[in-house]
C-alpha positions as CSV (number, residue, x, y, z in Angstrom):
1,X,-40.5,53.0,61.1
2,X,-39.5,49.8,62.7
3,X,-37.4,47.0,60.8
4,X,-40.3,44.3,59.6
5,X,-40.0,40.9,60.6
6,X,-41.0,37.9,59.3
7,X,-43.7,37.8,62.4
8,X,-45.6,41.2,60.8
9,X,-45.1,39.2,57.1
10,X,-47.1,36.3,58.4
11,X,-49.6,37.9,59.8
12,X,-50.0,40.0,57.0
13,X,-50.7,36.3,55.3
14,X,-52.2,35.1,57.5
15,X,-49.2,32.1,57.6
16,X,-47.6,30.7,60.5
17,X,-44.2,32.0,61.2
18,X,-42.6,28.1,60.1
19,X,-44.4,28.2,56.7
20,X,-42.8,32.2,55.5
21,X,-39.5,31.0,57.1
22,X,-39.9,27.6,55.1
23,X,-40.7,29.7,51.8
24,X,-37.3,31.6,52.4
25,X,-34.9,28.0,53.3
26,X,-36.1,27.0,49.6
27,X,-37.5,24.1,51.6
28,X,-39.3,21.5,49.1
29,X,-41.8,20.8,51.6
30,X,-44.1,23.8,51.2
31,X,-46.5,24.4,48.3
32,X,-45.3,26.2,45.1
33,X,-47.7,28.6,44.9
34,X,-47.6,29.4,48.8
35,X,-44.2,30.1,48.5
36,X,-44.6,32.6,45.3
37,X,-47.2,34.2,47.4
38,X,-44.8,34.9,50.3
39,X,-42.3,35.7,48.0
40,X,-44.3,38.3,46.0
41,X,-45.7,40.1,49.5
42,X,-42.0,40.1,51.0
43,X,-41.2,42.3,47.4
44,X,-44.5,44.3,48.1
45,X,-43.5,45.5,51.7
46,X,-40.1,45.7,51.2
47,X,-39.2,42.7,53.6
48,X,-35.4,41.2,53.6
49,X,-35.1,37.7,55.7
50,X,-32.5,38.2,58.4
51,X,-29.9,34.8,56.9
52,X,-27.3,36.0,59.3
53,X,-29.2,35.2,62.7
54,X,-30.5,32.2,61.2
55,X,-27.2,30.8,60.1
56,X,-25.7,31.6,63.3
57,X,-28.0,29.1,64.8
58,X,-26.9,26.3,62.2
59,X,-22.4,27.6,63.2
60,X,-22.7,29.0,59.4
61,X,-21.9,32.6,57.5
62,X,-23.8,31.3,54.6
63,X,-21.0,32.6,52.4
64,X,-18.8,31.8,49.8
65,X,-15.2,32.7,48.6
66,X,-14.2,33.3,44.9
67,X,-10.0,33.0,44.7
68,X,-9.1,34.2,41.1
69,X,-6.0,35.5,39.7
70,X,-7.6,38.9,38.0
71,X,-9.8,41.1,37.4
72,X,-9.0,41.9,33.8
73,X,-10.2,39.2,32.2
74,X,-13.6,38.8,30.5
75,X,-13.4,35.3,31.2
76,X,-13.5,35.7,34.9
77,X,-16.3,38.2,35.2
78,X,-18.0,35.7,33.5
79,X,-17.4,32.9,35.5
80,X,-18.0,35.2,39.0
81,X,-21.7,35.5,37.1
82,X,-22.4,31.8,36.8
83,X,-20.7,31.6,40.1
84,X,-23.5,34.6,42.0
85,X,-26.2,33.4,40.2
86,X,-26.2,29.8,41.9
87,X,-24.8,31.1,44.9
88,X,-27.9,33.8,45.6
89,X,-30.1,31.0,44.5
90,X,-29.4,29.0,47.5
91,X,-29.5,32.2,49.6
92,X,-25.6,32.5,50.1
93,X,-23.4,36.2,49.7
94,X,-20.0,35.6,48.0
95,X,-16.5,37.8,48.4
96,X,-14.5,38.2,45.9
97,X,-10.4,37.8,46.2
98,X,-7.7,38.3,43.9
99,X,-4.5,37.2,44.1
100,X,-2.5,39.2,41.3
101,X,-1.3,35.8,40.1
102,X,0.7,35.9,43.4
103,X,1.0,32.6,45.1
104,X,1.9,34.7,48.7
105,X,-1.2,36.2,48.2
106,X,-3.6,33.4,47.3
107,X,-1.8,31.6,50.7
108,X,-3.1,34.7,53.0
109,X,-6.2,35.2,51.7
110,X,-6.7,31.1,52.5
111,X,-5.1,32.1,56.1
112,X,-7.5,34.4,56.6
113,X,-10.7,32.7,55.8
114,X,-9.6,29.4,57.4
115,X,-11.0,31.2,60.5
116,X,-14.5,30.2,59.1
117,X,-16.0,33.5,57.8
118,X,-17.0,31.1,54.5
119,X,-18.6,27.7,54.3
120,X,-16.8,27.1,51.1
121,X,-14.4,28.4,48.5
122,X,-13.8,28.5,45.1
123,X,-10.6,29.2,43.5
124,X,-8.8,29.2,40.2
125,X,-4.9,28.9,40.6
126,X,-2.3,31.6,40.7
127,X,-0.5,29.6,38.8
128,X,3.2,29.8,40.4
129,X,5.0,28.2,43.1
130,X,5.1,24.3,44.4
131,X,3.5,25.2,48.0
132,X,0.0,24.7,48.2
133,X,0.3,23.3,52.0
134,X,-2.4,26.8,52.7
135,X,-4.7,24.7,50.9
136,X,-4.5,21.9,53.8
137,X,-5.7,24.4,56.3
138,X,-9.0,24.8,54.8
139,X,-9.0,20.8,54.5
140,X,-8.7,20.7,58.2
141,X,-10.8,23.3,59.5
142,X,-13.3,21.2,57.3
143,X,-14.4,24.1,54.4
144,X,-14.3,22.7,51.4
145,X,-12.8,23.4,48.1
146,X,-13.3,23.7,44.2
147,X,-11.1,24.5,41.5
148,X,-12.0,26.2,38.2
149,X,-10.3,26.9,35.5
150,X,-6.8,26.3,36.4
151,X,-5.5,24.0,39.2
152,X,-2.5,22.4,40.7
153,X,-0.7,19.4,39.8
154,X,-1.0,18.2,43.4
155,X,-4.8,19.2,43.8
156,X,-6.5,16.1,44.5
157,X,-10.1,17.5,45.0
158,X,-12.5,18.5,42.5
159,X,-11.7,20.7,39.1
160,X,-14.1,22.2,36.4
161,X,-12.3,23.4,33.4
162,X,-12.6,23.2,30.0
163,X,-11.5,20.9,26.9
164,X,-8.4,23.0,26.9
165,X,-6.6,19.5,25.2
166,X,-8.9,19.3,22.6
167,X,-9.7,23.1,21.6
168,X,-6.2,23.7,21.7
169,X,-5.2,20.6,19.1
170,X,-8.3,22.0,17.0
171,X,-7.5,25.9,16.8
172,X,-3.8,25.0,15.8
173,X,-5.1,22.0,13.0
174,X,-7.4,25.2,11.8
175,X,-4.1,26.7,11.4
176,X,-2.6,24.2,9.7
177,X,-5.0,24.1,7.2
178,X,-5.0,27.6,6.5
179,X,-1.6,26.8,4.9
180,X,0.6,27.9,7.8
181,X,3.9,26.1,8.9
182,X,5.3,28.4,11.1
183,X,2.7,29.2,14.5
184,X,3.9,30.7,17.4
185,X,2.3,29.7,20.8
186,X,2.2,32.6,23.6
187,X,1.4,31.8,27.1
188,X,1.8,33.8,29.9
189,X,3.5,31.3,33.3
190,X,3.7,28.1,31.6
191,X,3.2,26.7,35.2
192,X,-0.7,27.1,34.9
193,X,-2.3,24.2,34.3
194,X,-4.2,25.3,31.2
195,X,-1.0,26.3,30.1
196,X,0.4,23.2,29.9
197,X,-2.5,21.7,28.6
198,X,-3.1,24.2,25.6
199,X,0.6,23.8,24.8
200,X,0.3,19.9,24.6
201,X,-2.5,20.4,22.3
202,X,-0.9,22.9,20.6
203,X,2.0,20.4,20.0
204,X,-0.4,17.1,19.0
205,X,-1.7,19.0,15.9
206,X,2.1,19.9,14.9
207,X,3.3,16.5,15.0
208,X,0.6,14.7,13.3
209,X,1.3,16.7,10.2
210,X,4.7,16.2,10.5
211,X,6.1,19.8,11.3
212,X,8.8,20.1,14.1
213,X,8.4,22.2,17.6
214,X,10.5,24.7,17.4
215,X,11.3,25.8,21.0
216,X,11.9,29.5,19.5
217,X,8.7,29.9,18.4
218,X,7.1,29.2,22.2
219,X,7.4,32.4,24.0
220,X,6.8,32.5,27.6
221,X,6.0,36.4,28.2
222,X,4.8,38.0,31.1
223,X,1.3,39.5,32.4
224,X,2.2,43.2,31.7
225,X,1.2,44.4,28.3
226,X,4.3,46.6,27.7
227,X,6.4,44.0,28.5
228,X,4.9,41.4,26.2
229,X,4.5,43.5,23.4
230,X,8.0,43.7,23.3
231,X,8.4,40.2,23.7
232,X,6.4,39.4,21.1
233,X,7.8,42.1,18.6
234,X,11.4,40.4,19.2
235,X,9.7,36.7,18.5
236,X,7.8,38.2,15.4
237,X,11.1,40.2,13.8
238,X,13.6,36.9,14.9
239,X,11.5,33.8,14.0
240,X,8.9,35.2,11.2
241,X,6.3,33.5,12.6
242,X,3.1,32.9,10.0
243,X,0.7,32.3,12.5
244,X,0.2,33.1,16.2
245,X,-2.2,30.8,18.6
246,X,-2.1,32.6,21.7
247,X,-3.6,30.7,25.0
248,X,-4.8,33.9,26.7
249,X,-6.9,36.8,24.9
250,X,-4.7,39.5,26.1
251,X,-1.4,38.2,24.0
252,X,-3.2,38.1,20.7
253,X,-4.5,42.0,20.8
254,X,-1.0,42.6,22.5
255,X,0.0,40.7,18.7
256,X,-2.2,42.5,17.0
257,X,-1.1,45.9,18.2
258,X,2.5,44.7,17.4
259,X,1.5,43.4,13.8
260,X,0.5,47.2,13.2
261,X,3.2,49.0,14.6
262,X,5.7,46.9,12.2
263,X,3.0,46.9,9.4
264,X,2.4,43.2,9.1
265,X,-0.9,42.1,7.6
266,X,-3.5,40.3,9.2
267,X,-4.3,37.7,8.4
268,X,-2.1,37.7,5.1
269,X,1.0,37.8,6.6
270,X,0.5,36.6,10.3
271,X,-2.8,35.2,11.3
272,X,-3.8,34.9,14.9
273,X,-6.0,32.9,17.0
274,X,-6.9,32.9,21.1
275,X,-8.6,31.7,23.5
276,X,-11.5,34.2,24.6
277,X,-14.5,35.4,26.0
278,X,-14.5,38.3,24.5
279,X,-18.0,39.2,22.6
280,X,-16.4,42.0,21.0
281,X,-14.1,39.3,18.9
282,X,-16.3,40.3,15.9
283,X,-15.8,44.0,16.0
284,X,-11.9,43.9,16.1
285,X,-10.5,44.6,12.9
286,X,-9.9,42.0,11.2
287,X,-12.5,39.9,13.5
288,X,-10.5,37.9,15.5
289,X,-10.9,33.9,15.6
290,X,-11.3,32.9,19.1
291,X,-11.7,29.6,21.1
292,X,-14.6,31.0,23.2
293,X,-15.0,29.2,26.5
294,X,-18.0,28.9,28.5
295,X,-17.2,30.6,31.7
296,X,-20.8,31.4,32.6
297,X,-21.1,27.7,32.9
298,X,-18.3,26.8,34.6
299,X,-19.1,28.9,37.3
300,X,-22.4,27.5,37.4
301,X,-21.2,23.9,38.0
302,X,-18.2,24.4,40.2
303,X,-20.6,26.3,42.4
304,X,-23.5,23.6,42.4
305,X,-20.5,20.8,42.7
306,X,-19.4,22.9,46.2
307,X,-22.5,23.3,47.4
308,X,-23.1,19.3,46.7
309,X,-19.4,19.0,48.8
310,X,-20.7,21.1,51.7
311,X,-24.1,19.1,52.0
312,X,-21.9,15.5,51.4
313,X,-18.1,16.0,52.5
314,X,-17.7,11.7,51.6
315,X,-19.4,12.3,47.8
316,X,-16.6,10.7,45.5
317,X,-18.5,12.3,42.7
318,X,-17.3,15.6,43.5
319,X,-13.3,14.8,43.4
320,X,-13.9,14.2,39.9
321,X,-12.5,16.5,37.3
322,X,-15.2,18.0,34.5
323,X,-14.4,19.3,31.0
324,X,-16.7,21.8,29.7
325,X,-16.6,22.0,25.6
326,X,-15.5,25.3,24.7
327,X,-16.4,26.8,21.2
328,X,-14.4,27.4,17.9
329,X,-14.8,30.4,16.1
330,X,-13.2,30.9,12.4
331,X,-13.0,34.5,11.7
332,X,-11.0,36.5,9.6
333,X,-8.1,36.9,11.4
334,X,-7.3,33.6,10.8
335,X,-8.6,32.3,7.5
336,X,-6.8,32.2,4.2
């Protein structure tokens, strides 16, 4: 059987050819209820619009990149969602990159696409090194950019992130007034943005209440989990830390394993609290308090806000950075 076209869908609709290719642009100049119609008989026959011939006309792939540091990480699958789900929406594929929190590799993957195989990308930071001058490139091939999540000091363009200030300063005062004097802040490359941030936030709520940063008590650990288990075991059996707020999910179950290796309680000797997607945090035993942020929704909006950038290079709205609200859960990990 020959490939259907969308001449033999027409006709089966007895449309012109400009009205079922209209229905399939998401043009807003054809009638609603045309377009469902169209849309319900392409399903019915099986018919897929060709978007690469067409975009070919218009000099575009009709693709987007995703630039993320990992795969293991609830939060980004998440995000990738929010980022398809608009993407397919407005009829364009995404690939996926990741860069193994490598800055080397993040720098040749931006190489590689600045050839124009994507209309846009979308990255979150690997997090190391001062030379972003890759990111230039794709400034003058003329493909635009968005950050999520984490971004560079020197990254000028647009960023959506969340209140990492904020849910940090509240998730260490929750702390505080669970009767804990001694928290311990874990963060894996401190040269992440949302690193920084958390740990600023981390320090506010300290100082207001009058108890001192103790340097010793911030560990900078690694992404492996063998290797950060051990650095936090060394932290926990040196400093005796009361509390642990750690800014990536990964380090608190890495604490957790640690607190019941050296048979520490939770939460009544150590308590612990993380930033998290997880929607498992419930099931953990004891359920473990998490700052939940809403990746499905930042992938939405960086991916409207590039597609906004691709339609309107000059749109000063779009270098604007945007805080997403993340959410504070108490569990029992952390409460008195």
């Amino acid at each position: 059987m020959s490939q259907l076209t969308i001449v033999d869908l027409a006709k089966k609709l007895g449309l012109s050819k400009s009205t079922v290719s209209r229905a399939f642009r998401d043009n807003e100049d054809i009638n609603p209820a045309t377009k469902a119609r169209i849309l319900a008989m392409a399903e019915e026959i099986g018919f897929s619009p060709n978007v690469y011939a067409s975009s070919l006309k218009a000099n575009k792939s009709l693709t987007i990149a995703i630039i993320i540091p990992e795969f293991g990480n609830k939060f980004f699958s998440q995000a990738i969602k929010g980022i398809e789900a608009v993407a397919r929406s407005k009829g364009y594929h995404t690939l996926i990159y990741v860069t193994d929190h490598q800055v080397q590799n993040e720098a040749s993957i931006v190489r590689s696409l600045a050839n124009g195989r994507v209309d846009g990308v979308i990255i979150s930071a690997s997090g190391e090194g001062k030379d972003h001058s890759h990111l230039q490139l794709l400034a003058e091939r003329g493909i635009p950019v968005m950050f999520f999540d984490r971004s560079y000091d020197d990254w000028q363009g647009g960023y959506v992130t969340g209140n990492d200030f904020d849910s940090a300063y509240l998730a260490t005062k929750h702390l505080i007034d669970n009767a804990c004097k001694r928290i311990a802040y874990l963060a894996i490359n401190p040269n992440v943005s949302i690193g920084k941030v958390r740990k600023d936030g981390y320090e506010k709520a300290l100082q207001e209440v009058g108890i001192p940063i103790r340097p010793a008590l911030i560990l900078d650990t690694v992404n492996d989990a063998e290797q950060n288990m051990l650095d936090i075991a060394a932290l926990i059996e040196k400093e005796k830390p009361d509390a642990i707020f750690a800014s990536v999910e990964r380090l608190a179950i890495s604490s957790i394993r640690v607190a019941k290796q050296l048979a520490i309680r939770i939460p009544e000797d150590l308590k612990i609290i993380c930033f998290s997607c997880l929607d498992i945090a419930d099931l953990i035993d004891p359920a473990l308090s998490v700052v939940k942020q809403p990746a499905y929704e930042m992938g939405e909006l960086v991916t409207k806000y590039l597609l906004d950038k691709m339609d309107d290079p000059d749109n000063s709205k779009i270098a604007n950075s945007v805080y997403l609200d993340s959410q504070l859960i108490f569990q029992k990990s952390s409460l008195k």
